[in-house]
C-alpha beads as a LAMMPS data file, in Angstrom:
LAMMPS data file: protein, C-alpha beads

108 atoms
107 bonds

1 atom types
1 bond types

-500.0 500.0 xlo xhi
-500.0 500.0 ylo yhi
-500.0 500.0 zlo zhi

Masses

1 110.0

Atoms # bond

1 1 1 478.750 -337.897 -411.685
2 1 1 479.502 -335.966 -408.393
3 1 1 481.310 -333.612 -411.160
4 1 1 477.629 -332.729 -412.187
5 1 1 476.137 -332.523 -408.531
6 1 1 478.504 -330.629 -407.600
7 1 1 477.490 -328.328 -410.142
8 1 1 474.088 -328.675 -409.402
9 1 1 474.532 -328.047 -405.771
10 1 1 476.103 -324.456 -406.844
11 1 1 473.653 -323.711 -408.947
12 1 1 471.004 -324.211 -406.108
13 1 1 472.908 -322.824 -404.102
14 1 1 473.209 -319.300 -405.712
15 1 1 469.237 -319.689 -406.322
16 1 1 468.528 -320.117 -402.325
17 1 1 470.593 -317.691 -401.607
18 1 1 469.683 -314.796 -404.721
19 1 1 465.824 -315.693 -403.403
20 1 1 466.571 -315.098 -399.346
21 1 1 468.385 -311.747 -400.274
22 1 1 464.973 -310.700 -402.452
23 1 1 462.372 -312.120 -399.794
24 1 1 464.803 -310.135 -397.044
25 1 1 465.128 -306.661 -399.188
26 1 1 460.949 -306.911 -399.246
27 1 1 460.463 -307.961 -395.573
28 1 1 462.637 -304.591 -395.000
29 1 1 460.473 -302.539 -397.592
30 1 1 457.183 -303.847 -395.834
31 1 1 458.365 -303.457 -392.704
32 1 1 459.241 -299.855 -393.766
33 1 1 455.776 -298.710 -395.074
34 1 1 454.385 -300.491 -391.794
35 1 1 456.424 -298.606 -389.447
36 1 1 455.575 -294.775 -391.560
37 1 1 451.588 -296.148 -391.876
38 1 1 452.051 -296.546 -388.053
39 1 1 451.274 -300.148 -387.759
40 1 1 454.842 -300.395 -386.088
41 1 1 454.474 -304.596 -384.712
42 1 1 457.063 -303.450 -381.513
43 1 1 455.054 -300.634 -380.088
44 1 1 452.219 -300.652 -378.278
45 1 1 450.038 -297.943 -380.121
46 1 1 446.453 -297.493 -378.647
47 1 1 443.793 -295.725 -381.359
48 1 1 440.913 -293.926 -379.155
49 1 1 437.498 -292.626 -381.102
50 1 1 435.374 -289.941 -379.662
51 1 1 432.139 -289.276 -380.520
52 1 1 431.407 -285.301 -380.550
53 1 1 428.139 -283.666 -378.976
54 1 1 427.387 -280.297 -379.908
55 1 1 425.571 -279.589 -376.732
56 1 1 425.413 -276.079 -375.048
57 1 1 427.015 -275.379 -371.237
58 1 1 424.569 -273.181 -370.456
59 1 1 421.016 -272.344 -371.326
60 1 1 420.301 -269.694 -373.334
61 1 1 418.174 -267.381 -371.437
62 1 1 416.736 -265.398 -374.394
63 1 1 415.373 -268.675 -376.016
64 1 1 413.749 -270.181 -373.125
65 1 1 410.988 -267.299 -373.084
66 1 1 408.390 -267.410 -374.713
67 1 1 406.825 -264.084 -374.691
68 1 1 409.893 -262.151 -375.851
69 1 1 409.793 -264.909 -378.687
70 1 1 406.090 -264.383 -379.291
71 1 1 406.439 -260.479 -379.445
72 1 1 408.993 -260.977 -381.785
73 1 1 407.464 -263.265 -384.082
74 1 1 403.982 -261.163 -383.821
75 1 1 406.575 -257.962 -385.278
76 1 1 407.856 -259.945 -387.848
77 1 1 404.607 -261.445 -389.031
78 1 1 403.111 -258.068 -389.219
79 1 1 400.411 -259.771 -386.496
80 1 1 398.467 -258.382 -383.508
81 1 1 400.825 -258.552 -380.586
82 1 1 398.540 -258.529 -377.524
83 1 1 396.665 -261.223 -378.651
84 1 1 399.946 -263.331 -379.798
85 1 1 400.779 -262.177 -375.873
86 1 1 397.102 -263.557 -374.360
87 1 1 397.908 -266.393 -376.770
88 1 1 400.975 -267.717 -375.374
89 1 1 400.019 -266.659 -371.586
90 1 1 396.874 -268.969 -371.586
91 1 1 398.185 -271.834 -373.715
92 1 1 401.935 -271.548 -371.750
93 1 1 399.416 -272.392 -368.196
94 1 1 397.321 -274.813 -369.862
95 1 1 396.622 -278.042 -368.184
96 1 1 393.849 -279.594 -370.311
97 1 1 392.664 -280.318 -373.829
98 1 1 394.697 -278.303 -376.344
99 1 1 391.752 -279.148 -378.802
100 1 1 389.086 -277.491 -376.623
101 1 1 391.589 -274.330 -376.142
102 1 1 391.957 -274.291 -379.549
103 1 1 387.965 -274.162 -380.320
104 1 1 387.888 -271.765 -377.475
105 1 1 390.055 -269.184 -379.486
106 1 1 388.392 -269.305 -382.496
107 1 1 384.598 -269.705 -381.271
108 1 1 385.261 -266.726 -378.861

Bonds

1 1 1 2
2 1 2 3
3 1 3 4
4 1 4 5
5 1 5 6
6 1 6 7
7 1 7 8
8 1 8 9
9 1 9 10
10 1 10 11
11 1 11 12
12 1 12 13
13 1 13 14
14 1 14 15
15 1 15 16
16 1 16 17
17 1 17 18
18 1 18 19
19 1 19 20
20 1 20 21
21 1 21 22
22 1 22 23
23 1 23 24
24 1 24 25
25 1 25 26
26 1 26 27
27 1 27 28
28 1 28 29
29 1 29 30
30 1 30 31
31 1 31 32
32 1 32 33
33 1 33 34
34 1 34 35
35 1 35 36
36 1 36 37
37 1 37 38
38 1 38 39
39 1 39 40
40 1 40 41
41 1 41 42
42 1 42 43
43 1 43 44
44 1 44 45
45 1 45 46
46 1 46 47
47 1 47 48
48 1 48 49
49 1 49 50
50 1 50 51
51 1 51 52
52 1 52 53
53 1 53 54
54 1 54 55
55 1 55 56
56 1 56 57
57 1 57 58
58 1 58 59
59 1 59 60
60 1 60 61
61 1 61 62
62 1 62 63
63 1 63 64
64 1 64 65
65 1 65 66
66 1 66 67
67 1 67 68
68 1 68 69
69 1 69 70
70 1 70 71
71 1 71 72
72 1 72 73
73 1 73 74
74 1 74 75
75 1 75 76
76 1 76 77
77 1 77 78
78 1 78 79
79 1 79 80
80 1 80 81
81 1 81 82
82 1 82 83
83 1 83 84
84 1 84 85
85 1 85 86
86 1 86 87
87 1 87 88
88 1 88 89
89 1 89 90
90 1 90 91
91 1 91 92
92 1 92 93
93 1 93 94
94 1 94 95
95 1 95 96
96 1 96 97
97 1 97 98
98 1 98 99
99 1 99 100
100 1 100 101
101 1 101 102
102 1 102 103
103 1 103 104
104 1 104 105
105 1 105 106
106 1 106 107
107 1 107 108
Protein backbone atom coordinates (compact mmCIF):
# COMPACT_ATOMS: atom_id res chain seq x y z
CA UNK A 1 0.00 0.00 0.00
CA UNK A 2 2.53 2.88 0.68
CA UNK A 3 3.63 1.67 -3.03
CA UNK A 4 0.26 3.35 -4.11
CA UNK A 5 0.50 6.51 -1.74
CA UNK A 6 3.47 7.09 -2.71
CA UNK A 7 2.20 7.37 -6.04
CA UNK A 8 -0.56 9.28 -5.05
CA UNK A 9 1.48 11.74 -3.15
CA UNK A 10 3.41 12.46 -6.65
CA UNK A 11 0.63 12.78 -8.42
CA UNK A 12 -0.66 15.56 -5.99
CA UNK A 13 2.19 16.73 -5.83
CA UNK A 14 2.78 17.70 -9.55
CA UNK A 15 -1.03 19.02 -9.38
CA UNK A 16 -0.14 21.62 -6.37
CA UNK A 17 2.62 22.54 -7.85
CA UNK A 18 1.37 22.77 -12.01
CA UNK A 19 -1.70 24.94 -10.20
CA UNK A 20 0.76 27.49 -8.01
CA UNK A 21 2.90 28.04 -11.25
CA UNK A 22 -0.66 28.97 -13.24
CA UNK A 23 -2.24 31.05 -10.24
CA UNK A 24 1.54 32.80 -10.07
CA UNK A 25 1.92 33.39 -14.10
CA UNK A 26 -1.81 35.24 -13.66
CA UNK A 27 -1.03 37.16 -10.42
CA UNK A 28 2.03 38.49 -12.71
CA UNK A 29 -0.33 39.15 -15.80
CA UNK A 30 -2.85 41.08 -13.43
CA UNK A 31 -0.44 42.71 -11.74
CA UNK A 32 0.90 43.79 -15.19
CA UNK A 33 -2.33 45.34 -16.67
CA UNK A 34 -2.71 47.01 -13.07
CA UNK A 35 0.55 48.64 -13.07
CA UNK A 36 0.02 50.04 -17.27
CA UNK A 37 -3.96 50.95 -16.17
CA UNK A 38 -2.12 52.89 -13.38
CA UNK A 39 -3.68 51.28 -10.44
CA UNK A 40 0.04 50.45 -9.40
CA UNK A 41 -0.89 48.96 -5.33
CA UNK A 42 2.98 50.40 -4.25
CA UNK A 43 2.59 53.98 -5.27
CA UNK A 44 0.86 56.49 -3.86
CA UNK A 45 -1.04 58.03 -6.95
CA UNK A 46 -3.43 60.98 -6.06
CA UNK A 47 -6.36 61.64 -8.99
CA UNK A 48 -7.47 65.52 -8.67
CA UNK A 49 -10.87 66.74 -10.69
CA UNK A 50 -11.38 70.30 -11.59
CA UNK A 51 -14.36 71.74 -12.43
CA UNK A 52 -13.90 74.48 -15.37
CA UNK A 53 -15.65 78.05 -15.32
CA UNK A 54 -15.75 79.87 -18.40
CA UNK A 55 -15.84 83.18 -16.70
CA UNK A 56 -14.32 86.44 -18.20
CA UNK A 57 -11.18 88.49 -16.31
CA UNK A 58 -12.38 91.50 -17.26
CA UNK A 59 -15.59 93.19 -18.22
CA UNK A 60 -16.29 93.87 -21.47
CA UNK A 61 -16.73 97.50 -21.80
CA UNK A 62 -18.63 97.54 -25.13
CA UNK A 63 -21.39 95.20 -23.67
CA UNK A 64 -22.04 96.91 -20.52
CA UNK A 65 -23.63 100.02 -22.45
CA UNK A 66 -26.58 100.19 -23.26
CA UNK A 67 -27.01 102.98 -25.62
CA UNK A 68 -24.27 101.92 -28.05
CA UNK A 69 -26.28 98.51 -27.86
CA UNK A 70 -29.60 100.26 -28.39
CA UNK A 71 -28.27 102.35 -31.43
CA UNK A 72 -27.14 99.33 -32.79
CA UNK A 73 -30.04 97.24 -32.49
CA UNK A 74 -32.38 100.37 -33.64
CA UNK A 75 -29.82 100.12 -37.18
CA UNK A 76 -30.30 96.68 -37.49
CA UNK A 77 -34.03 96.61 -36.92
CA UNK A 78 -34.46 99.26 -39.47
CA UNK A 79 -36.18 101.27 -36.20
CA UNK A 80 -36.27 104.94 -35.13
CA UNK A 81 -33.08 105.53 -33.23
CA UNK A 82 -33.82 108.59 -31.07
CA UNK A 83 -36.66 107.16 -29.67
CA UNK A 84 -34.86 103.57 -29.08
CA UNK A 85 -32.22 106.33 -27.41
CA UNK A 86 -35.19 108.25 -25.12
CA UNK A 87 -36.26 104.62 -24.65
CA UNK A 88 -33.39 103.20 -22.95
CA UNK A 89 -32.39 106.70 -21.17
CA UNK A 90 -35.77 106.83 -19.23
CA UNK A 91 -36.29 103.12 -18.59
CA UNK A 92 -32.15 102.71 -17.76
CA UNK A 93 -33.13 105.67 -14.60
CA UNK A 94 -36.31 104.17 -13.75
CA UNK A 95 -37.13 103.62 -10.18
CA UNK A 96 -40.84 102.70 -10.24
CA UNK A 97 -43.50 100.62 -11.94
CA UNK A 98 -42.19 99.26 -15.25
CA UNK A 99 -45.99 98.64 -16.04
CA UNK A 100 -46.97 102.31 -15.65
CA UNK A 101 -43.71 103.30 -17.87
CA UNK A 102 -44.76 101.00 -20.18
CA UNK A 103 -48.52 102.54 -20.51
CA UNK A 104 -46.76 105.82 -20.41
CA UNK A 105 -44.97 105.05 -23.82
CA UNK A 106 -47.67 103.89 -25.60
CA UNK A 107 -50.59 106.27 -24.23
CA UNK A 108 -48.20 109.27 -24.90
Amino acid sequence: MSFVVSIVEAVVDVIVSIVEAVVQVVEMVVQLVMVLLGFDGGSTQIIEYYEVHNIPLFDDVDKKNPLLNSVLQSVIENQDISGNLIYHLAFRSLKGNVKEFMDFIDNG
